[in-house]
N, CA, C, O and CB atoms as a CASP TS submission, in Angstrom:
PFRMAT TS
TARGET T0000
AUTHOR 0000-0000-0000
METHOD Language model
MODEL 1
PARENT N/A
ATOM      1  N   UNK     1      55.419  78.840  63.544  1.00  0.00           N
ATOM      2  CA  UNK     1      56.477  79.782  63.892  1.00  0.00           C
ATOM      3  C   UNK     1      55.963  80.637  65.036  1.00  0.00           C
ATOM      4  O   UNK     1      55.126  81.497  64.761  1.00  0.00           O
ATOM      5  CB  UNK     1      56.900  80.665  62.662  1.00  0.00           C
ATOM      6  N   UNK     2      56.344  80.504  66.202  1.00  0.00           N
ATOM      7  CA  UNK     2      56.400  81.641  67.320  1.00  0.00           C
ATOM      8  C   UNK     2      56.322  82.479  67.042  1.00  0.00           C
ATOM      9  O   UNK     2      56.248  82.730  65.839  1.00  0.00           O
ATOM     10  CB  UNK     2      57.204  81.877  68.025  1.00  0.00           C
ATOM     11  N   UNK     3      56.280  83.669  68.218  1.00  0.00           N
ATOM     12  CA  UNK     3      56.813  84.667  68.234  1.00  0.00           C
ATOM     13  C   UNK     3      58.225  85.308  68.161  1.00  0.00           C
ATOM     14  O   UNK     3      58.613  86.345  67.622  1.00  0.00           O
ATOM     15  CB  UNK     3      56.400  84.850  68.904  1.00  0.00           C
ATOM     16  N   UNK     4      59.049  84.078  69.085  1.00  0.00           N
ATOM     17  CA  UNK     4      60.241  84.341  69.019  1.00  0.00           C
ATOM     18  C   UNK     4      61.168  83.435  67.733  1.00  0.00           C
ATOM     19  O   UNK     4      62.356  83.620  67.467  1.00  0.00           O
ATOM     20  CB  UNK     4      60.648  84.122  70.447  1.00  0.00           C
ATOM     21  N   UNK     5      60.480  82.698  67.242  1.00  0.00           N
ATOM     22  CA  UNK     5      60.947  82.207  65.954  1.00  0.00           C
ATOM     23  C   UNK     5      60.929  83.207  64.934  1.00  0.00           C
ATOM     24  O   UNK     5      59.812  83.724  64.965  1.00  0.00           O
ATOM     25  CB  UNK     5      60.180  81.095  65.507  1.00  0.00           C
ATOM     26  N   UNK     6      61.431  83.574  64.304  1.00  0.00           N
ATOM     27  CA  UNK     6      61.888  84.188  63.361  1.00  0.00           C
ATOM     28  C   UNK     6      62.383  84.163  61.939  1.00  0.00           C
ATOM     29  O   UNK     6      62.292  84.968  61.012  1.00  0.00           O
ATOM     30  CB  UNK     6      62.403  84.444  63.777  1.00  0.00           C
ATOM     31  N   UNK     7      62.978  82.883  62.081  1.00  0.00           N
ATOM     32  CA  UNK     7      63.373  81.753  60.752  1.00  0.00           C
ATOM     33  C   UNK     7      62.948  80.442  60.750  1.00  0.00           C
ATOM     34  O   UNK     7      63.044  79.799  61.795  1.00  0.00           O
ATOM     35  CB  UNK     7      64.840  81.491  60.580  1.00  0.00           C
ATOM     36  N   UNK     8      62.411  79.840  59.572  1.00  0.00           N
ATOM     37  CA  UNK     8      62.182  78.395  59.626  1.00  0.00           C
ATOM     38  C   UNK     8      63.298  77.879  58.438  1.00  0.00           C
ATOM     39  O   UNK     8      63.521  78.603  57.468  1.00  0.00           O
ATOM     40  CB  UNK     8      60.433  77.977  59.290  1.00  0.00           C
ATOM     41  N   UNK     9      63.924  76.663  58.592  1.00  0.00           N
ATOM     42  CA  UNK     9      64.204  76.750  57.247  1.00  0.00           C
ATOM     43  C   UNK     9      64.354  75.148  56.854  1.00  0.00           C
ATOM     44  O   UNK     9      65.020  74.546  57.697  1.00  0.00           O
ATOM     45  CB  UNK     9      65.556  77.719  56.964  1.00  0.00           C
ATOM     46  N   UNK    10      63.882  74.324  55.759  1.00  0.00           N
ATOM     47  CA  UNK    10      63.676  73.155  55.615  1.00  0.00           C
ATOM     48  C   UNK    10      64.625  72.719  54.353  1.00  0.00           C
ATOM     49  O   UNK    10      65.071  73.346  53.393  1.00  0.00           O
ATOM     50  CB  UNK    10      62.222  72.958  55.516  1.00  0.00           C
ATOM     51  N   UNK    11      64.755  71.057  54.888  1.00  0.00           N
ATOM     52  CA  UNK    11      65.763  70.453  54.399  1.00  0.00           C
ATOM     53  C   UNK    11      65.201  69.146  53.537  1.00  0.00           C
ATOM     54  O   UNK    11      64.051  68.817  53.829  1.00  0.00           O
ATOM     55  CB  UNK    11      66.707  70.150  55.552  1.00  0.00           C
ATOM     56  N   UNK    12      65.781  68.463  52.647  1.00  0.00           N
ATOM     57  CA  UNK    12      65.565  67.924  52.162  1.00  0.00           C
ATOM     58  C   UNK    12      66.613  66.666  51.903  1.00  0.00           C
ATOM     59  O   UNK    12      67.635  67.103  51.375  1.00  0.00           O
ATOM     60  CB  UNK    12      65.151  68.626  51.539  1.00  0.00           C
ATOM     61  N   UNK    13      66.663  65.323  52.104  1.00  0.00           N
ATOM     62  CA  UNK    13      68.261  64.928  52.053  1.00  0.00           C
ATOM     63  C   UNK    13      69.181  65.466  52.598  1.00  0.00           C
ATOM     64  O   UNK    13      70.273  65.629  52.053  1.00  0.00           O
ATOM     65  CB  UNK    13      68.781  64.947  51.016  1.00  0.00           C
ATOM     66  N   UNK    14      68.833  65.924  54.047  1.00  0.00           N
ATOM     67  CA  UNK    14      70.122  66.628  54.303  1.00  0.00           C
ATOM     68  C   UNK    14      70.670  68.119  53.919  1.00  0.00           C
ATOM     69  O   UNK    14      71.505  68.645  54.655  1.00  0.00           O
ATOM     70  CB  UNK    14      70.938  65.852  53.760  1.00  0.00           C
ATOM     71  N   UNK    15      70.125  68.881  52.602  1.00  0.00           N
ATOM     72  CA  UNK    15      70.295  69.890  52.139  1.00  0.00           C
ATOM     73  C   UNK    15      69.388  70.942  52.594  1.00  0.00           C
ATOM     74  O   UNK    15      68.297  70.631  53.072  1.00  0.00           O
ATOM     75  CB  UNK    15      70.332  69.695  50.992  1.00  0.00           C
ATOM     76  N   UNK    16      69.787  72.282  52.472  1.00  0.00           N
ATOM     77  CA  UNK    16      69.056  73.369  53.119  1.00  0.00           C
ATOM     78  C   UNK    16      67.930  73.439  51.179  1.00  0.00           C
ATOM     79  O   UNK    16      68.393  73.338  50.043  1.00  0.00           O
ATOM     80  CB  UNK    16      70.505  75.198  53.851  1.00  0.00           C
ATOM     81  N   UNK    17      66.902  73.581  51.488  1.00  0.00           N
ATOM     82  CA  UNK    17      66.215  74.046  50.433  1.00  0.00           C
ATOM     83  C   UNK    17      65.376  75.230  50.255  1.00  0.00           C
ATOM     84  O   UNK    17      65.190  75.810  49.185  1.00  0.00           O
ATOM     85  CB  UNK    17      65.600  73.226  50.176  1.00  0.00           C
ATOM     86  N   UNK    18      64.800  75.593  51.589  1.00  0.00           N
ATOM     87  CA  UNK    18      64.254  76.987  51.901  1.00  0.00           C
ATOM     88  C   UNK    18      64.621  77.655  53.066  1.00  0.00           C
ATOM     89  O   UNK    18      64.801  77.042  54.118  1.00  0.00           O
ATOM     90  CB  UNK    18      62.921  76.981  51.958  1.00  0.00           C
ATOM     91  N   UNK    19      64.740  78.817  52.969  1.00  0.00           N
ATOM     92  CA  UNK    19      64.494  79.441  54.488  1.00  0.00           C
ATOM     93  C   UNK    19      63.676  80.861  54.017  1.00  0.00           C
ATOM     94  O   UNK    19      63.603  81.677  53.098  1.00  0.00           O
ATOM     95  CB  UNK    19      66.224  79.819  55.513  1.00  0.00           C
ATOM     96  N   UNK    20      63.033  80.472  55.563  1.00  0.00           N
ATOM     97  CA  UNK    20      61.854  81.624  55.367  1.00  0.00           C
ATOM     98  C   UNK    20      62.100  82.829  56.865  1.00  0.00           C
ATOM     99  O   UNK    20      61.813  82.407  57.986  1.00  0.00           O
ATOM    100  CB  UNK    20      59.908  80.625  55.438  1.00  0.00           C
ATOM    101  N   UNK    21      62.534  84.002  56.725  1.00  0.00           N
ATOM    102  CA  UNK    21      62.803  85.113  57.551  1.00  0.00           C
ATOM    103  C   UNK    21      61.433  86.140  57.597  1.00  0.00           C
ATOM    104  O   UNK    21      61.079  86.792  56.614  1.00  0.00           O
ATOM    105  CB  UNK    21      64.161  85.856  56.947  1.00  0.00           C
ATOM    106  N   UNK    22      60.764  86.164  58.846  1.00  0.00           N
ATOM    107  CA  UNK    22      59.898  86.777  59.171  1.00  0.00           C
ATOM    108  C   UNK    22      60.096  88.436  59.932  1.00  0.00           C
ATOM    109  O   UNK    22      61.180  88.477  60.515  1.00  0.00           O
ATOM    110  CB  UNK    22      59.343  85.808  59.853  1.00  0.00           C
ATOM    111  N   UNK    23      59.499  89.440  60.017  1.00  0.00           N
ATOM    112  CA  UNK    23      60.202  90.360  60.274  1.00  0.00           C
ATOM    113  C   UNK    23      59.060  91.555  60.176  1.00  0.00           C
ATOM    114  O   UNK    23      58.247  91.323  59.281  1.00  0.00           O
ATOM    115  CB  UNK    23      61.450  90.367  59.372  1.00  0.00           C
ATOM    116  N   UNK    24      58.853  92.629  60.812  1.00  0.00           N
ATOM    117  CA  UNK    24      58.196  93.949  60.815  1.00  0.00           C
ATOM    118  C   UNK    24      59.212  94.600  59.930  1.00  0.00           C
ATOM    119  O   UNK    24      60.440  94.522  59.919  1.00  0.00           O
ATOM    120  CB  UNK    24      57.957  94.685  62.327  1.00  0.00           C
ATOM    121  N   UNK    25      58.222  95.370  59.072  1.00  0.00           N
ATOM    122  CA  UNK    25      58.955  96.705  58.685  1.00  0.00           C
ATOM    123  C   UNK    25      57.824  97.658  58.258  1.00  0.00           C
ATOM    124  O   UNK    25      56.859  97.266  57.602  1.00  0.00           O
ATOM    125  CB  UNK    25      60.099  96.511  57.411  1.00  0.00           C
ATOM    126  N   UNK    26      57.958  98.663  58.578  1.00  0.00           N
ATOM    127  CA  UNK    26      56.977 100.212  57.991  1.00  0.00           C
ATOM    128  C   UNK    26      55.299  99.509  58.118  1.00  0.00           C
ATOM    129  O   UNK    26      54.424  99.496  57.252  1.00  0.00           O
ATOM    130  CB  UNK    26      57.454 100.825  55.671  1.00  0.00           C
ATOM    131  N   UNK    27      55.259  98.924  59.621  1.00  0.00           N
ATOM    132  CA  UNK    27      53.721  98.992  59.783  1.00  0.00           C
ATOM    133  C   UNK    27      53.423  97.559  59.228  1.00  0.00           C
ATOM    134  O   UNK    27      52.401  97.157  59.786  1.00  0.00           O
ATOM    135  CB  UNK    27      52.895 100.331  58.880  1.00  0.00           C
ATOM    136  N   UNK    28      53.828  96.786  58.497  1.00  0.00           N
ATOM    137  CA  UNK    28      53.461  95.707  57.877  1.00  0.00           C
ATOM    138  C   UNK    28      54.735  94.552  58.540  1.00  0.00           C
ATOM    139  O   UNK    28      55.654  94.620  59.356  1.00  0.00           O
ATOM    140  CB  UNK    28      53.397  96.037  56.120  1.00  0.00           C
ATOM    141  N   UNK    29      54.113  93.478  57.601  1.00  0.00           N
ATOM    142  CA  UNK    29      55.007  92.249  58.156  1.00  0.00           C
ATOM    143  C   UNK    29      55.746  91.315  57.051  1.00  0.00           C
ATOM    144  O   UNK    29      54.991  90.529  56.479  1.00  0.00           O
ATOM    145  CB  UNK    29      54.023  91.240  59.026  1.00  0.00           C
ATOM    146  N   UNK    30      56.769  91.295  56.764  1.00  0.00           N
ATOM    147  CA  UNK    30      57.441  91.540  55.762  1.00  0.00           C
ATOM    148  C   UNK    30      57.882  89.648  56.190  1.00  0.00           C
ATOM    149  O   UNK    30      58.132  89.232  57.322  1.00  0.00           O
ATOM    150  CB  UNK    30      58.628  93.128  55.764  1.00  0.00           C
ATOM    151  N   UNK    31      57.852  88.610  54.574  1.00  0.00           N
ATOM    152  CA  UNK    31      58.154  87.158  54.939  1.00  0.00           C
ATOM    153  C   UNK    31      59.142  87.510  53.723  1.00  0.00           C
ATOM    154  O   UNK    31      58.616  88.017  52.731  1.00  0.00           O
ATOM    155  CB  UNK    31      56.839  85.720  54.906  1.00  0.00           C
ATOM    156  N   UNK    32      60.658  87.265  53.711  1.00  0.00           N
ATOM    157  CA  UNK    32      61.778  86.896  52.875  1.00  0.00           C
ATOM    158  C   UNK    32      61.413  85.450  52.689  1.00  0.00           C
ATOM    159  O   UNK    32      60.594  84.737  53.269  1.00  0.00           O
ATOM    160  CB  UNK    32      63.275  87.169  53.523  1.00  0.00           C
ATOM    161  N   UNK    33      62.318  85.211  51.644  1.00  0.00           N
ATOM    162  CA  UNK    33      62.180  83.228  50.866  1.00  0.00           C
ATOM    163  C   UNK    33      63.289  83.458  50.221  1.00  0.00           C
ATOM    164  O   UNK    33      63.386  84.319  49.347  1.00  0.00           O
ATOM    165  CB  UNK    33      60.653  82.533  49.510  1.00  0.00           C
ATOM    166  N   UNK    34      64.207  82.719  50.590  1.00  0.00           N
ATOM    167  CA  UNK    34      65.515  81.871  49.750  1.00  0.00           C
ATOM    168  C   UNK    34      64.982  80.666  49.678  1.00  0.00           C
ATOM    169  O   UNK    34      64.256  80.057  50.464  1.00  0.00           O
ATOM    170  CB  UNK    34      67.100  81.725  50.495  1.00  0.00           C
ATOM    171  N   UNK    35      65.532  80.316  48.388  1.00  0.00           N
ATOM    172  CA  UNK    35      64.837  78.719  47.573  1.00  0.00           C
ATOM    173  C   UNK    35      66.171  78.787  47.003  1.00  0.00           C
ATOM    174  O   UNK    35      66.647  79.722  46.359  1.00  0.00           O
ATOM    175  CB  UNK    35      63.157  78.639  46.205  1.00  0.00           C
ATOM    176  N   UNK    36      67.086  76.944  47.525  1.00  0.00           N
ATOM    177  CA  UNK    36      68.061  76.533  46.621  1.00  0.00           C
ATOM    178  C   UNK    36      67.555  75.533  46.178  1.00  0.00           C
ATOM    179  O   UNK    36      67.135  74.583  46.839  1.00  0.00           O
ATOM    180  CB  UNK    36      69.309  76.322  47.036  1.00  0.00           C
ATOM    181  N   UNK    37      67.545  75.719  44.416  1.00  0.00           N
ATOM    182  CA  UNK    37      67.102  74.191  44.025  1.00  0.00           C
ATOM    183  C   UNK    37      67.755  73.151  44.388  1.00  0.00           C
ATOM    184  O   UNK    37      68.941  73.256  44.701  1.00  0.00           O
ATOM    185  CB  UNK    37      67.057  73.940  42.755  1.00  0.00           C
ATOM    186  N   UNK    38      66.859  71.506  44.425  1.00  0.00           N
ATOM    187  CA  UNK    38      67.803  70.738  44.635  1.00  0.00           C
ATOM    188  C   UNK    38      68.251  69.685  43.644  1.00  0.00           C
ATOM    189  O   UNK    38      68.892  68.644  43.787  1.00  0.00           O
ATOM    190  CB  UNK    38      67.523  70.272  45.669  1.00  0.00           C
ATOM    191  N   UNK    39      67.456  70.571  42.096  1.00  0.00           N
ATOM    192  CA  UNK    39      68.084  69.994  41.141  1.00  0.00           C
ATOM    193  C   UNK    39      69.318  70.567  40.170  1.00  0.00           C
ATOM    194  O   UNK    39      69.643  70.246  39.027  1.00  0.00           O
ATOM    195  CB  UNK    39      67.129  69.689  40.499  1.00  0.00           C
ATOM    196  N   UNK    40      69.859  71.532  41.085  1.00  0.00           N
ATOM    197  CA  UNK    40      71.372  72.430  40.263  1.00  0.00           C
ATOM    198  C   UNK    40      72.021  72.307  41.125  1.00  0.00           C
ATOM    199  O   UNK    40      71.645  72.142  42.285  1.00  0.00           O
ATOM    200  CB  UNK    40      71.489  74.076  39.778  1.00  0.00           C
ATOM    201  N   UNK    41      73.444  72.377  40.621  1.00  0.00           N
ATOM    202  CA  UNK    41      74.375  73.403  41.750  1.00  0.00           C
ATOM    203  C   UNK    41      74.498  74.789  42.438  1.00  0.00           C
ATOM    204  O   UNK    41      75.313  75.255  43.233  1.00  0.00           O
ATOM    205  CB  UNK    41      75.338  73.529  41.341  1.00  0.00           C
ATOM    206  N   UNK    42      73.449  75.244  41.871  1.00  0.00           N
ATOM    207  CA  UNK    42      73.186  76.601  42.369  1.00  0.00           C
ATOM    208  C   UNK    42      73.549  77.082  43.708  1.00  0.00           C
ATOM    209  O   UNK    42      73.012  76.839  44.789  1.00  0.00           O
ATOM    210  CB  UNK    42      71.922  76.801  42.289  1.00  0.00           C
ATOM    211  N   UNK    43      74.730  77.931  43.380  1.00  0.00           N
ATOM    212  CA  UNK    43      75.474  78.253  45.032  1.00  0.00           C
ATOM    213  C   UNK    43      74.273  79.250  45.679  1.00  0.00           C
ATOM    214  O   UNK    43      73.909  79.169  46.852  1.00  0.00           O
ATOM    215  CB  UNK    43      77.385  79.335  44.963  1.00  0.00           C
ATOM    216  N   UNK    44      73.675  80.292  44.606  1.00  0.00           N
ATOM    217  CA  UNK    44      73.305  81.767  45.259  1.00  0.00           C
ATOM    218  C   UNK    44      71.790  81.241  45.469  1.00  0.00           C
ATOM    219  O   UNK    44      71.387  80.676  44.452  1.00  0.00           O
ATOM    220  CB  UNK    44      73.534  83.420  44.102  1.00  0.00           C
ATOM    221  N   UNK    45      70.941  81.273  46.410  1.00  0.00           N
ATOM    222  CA  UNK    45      69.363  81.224  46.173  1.00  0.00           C
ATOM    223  C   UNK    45      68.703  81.704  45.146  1.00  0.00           C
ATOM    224  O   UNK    45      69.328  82.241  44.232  1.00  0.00           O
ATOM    225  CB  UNK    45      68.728  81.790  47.054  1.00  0.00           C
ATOM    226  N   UNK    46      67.501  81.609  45.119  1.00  0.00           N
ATOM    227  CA  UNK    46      66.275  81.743  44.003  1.00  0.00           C
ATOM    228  C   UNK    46      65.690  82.869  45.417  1.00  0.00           C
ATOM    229  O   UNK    46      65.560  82.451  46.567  1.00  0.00           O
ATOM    230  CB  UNK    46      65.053  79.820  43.363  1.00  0.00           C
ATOM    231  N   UNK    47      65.434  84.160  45.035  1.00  0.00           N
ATOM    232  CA  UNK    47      64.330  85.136  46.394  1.00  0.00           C
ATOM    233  C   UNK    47      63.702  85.684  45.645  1.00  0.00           C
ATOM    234  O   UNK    47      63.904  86.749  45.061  1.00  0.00           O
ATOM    235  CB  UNK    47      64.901  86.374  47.566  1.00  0.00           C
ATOM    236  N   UNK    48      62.227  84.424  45.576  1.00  0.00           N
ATOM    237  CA  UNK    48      60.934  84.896  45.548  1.00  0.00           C
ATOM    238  C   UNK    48      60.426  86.282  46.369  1.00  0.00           C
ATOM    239  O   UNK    48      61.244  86.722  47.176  1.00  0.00           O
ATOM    240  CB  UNK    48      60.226  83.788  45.993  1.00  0.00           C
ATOM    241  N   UNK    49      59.319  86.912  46.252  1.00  0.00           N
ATOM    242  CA  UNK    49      59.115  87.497  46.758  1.00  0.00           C
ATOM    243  C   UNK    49      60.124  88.926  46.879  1.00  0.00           C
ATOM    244  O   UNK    49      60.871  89.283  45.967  1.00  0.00           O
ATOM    245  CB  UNK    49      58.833  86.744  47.494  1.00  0.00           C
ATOM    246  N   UNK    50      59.956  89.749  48.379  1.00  0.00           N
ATOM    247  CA  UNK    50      59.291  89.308  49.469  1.00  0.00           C
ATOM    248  C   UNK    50      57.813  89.521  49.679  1.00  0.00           C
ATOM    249  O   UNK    50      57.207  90.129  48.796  1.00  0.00           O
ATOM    250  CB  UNK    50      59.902  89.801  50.436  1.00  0.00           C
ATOM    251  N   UNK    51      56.955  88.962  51.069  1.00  0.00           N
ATOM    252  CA  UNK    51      55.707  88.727  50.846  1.00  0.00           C
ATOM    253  C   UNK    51      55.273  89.716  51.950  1.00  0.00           C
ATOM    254  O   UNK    51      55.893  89.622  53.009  1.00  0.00           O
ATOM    255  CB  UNK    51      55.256  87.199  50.903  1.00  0.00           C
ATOM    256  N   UNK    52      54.254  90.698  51.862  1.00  0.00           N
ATOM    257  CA  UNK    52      53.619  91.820  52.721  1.00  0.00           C
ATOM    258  C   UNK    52      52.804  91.166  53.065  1.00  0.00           C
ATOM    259  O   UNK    52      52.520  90.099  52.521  1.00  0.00           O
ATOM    260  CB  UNK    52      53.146  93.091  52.249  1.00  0.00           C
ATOM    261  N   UNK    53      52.233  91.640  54.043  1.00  0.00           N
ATOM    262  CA  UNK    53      51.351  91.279  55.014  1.00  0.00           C
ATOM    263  C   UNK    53      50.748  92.423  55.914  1.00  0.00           C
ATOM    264  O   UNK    53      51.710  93.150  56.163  1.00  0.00           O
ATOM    265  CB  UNK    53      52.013  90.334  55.794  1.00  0.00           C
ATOM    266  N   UNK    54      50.009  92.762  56.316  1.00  0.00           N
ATOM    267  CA  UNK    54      49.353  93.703  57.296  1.00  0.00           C
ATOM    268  C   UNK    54      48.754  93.292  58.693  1.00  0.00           C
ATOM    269  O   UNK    54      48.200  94.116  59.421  1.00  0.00           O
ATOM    270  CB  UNK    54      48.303  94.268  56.613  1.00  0.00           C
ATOM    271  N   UNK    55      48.871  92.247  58.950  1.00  0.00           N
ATOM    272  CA  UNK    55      49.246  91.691  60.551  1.00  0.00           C
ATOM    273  C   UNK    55      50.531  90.381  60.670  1.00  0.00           C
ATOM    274  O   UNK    55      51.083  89.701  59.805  1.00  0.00           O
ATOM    275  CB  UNK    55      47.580  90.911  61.266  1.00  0.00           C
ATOM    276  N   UNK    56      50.615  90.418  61.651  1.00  0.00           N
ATOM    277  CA  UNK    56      51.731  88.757  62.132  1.00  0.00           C
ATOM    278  C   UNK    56      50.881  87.768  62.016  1.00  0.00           C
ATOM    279  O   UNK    56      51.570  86.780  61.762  1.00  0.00           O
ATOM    280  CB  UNK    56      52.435  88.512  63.936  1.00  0.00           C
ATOM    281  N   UNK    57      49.672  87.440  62.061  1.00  0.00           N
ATOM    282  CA  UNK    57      48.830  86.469  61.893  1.00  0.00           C
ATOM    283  C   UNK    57      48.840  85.589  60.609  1.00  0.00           C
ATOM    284  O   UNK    57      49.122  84.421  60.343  1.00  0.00           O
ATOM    285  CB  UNK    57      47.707  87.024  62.053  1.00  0.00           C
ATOM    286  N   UNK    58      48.187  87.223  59.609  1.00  0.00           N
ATOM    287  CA  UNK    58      48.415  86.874  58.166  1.00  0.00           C
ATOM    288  C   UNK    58      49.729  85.972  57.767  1.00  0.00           C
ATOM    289  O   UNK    58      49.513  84.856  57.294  1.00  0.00           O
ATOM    290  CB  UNK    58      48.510  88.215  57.415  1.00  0.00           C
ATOM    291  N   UNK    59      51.227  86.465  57.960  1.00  0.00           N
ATOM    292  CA  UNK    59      52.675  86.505  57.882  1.00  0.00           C
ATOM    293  C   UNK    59      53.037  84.855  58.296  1.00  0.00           C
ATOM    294  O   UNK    59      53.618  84.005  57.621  1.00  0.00           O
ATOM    295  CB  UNK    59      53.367  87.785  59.014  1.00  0.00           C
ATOM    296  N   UNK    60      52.451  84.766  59.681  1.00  0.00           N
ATOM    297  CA  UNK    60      52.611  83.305  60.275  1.00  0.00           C
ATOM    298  C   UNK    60      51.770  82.299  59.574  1.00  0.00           C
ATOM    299  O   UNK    60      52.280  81.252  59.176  1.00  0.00           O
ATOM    300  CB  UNK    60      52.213  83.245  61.800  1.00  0.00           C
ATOM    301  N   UNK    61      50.495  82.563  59.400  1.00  0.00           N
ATOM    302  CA  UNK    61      49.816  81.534  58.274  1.00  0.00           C
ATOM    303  C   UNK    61      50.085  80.920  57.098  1.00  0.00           C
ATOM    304  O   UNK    61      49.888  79.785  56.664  1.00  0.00           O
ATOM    305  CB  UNK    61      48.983  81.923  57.865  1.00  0.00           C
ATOM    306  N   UNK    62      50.826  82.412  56.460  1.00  0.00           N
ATOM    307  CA  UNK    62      51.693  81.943  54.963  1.00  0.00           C
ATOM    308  C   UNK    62      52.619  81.105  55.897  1.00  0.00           C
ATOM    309  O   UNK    62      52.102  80.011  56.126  1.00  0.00           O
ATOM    310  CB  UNK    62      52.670  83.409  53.778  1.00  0.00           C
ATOM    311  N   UNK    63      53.662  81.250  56.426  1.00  0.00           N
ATOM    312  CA  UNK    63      54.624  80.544  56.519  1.00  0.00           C
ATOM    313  C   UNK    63      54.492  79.478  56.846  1.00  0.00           C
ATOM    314  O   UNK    63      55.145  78.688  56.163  1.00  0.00           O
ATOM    315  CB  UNK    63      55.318  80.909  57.048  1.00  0.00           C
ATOM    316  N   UNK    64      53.442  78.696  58.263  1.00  0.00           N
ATOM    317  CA  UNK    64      52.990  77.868  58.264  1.00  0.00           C
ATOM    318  C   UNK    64      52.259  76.947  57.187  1.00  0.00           C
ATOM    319  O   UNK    64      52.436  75.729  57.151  1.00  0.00           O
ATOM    320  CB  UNK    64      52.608  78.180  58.956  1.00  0.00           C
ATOM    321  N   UNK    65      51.561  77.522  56.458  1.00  0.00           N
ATOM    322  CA  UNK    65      51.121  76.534  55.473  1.00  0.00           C
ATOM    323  C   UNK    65      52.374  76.054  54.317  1.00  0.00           C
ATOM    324  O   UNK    65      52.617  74.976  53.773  1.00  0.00           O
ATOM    325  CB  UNK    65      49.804  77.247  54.694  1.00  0.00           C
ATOM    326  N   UNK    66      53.025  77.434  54.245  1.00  0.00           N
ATOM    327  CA  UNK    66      54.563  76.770  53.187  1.00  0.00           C
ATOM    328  C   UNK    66      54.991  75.916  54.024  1.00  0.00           C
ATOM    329  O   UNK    66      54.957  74.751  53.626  1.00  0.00           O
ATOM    330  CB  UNK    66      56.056  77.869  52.735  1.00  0.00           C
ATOM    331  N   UNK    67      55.415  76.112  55.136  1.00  0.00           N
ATOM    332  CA  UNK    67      56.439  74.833  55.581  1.00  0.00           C
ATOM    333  C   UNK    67      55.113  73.618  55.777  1.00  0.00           C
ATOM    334  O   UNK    67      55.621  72.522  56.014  1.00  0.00           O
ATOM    335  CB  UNK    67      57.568  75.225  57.440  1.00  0.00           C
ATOM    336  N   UNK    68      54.095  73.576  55.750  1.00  0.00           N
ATOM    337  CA  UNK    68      53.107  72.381  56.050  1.00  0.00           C
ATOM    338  C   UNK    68      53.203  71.795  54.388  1.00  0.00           C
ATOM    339  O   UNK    68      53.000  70.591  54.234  1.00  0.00           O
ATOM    340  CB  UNK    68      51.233  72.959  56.715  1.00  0.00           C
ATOM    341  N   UNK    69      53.458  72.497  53.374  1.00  0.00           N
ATOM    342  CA  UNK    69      53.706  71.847  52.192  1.00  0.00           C
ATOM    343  C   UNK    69      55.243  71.330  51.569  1.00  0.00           C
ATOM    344  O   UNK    69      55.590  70.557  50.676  1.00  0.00           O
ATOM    345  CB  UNK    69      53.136  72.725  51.350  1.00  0.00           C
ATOM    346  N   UNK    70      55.957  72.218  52.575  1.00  0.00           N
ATOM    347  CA  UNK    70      57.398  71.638  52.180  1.00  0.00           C
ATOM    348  C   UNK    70      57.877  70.188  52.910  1.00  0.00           C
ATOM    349  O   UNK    70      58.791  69.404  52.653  1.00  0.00           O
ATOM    350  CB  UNK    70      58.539  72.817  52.617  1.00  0.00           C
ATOM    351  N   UNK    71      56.709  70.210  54.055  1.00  0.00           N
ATOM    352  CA  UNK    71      56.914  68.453  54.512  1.00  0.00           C
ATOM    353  C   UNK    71      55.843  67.669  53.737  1.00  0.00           C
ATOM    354  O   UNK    71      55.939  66.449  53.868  1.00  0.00           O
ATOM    355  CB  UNK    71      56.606  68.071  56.380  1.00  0.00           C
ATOM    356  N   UNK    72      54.683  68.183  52.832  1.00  0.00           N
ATOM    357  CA  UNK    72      53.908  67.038  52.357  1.00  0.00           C
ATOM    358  C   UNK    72      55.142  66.499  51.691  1.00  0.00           C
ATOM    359  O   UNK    72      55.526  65.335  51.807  1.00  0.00           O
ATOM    360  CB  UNK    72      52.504  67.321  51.381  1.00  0.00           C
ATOM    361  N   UNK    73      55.955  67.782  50.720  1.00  0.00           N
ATOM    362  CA  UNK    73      57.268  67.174  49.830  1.00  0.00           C
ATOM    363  C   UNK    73      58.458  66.784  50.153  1.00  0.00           C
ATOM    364  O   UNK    73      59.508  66.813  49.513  1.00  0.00           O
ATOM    365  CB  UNK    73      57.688  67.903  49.027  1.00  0.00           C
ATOM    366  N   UNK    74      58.206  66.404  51.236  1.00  0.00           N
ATOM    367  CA  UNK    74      59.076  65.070  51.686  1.00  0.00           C
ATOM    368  C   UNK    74      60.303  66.041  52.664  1.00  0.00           C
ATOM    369  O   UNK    74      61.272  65.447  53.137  1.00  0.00           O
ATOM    370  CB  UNK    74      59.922  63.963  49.966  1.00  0.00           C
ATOM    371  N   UNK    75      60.154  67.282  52.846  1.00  0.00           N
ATOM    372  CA  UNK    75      61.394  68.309  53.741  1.00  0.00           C
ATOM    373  C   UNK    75      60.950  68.257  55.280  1.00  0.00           C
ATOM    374  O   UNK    75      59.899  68.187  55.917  1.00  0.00           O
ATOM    375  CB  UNK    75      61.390  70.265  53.190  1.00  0.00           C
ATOM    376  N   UNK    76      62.299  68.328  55.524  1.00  0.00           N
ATOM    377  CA  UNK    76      61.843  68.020  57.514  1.00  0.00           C
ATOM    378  C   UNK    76      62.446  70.119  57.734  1.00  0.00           C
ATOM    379  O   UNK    76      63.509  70.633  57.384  1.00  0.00           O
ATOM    380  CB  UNK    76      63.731  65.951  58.975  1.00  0.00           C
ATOM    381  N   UNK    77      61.291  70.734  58.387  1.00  0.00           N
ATOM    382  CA  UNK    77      60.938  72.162  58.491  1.00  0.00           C
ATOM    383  C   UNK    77      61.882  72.107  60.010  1.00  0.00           C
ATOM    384  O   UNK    77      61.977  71.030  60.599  1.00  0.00           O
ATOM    385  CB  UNK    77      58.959  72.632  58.502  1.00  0.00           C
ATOM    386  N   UNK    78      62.518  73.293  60.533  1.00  0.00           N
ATOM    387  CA  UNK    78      62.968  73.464  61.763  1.00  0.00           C
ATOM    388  C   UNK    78      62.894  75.232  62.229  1.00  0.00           C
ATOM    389  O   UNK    78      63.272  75.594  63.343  1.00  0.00           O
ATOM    390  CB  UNK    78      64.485  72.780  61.737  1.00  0.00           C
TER
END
């Protein structure tokens, strides 16, 4: 995720299954997570979190390694 990226969000079959929103707030670096399962109908997300951080480095690493595991599980990340 860039700098100017801001959202990643990965699919699975075609379906949205995560999105991950990156973002400053109060000095820290704040990662949102919506998770729709893709074994319900579940209209509303699952929001883990959210995840603090104290640099963009930290913030981008989590996110990078989630989306580096949401393609081991078979999701194409954008």
């Amino acid at each position: 995720m860039s700098a100017g990226q801001r959202v990643k969000t990965a699919r699975k079959d075609g379906r949205q299954v995560v999105t991950l929103r990156r973002n400053a707030e109060n000095d820290q670096v704040v990662v949102h997570c919506e998770v729709y399962p893709v074994n319900s109908l579940r209209v509303e997300p699952i929001r883990p979190g959210p995840f603090f951080f104290q640099t963009e480095k930290e913030a981008t690493a989590f996110v990078e390694e989630t989306s580096r595991a949401l393609e081991y599980l078979g999701c194409t990340v954008s």
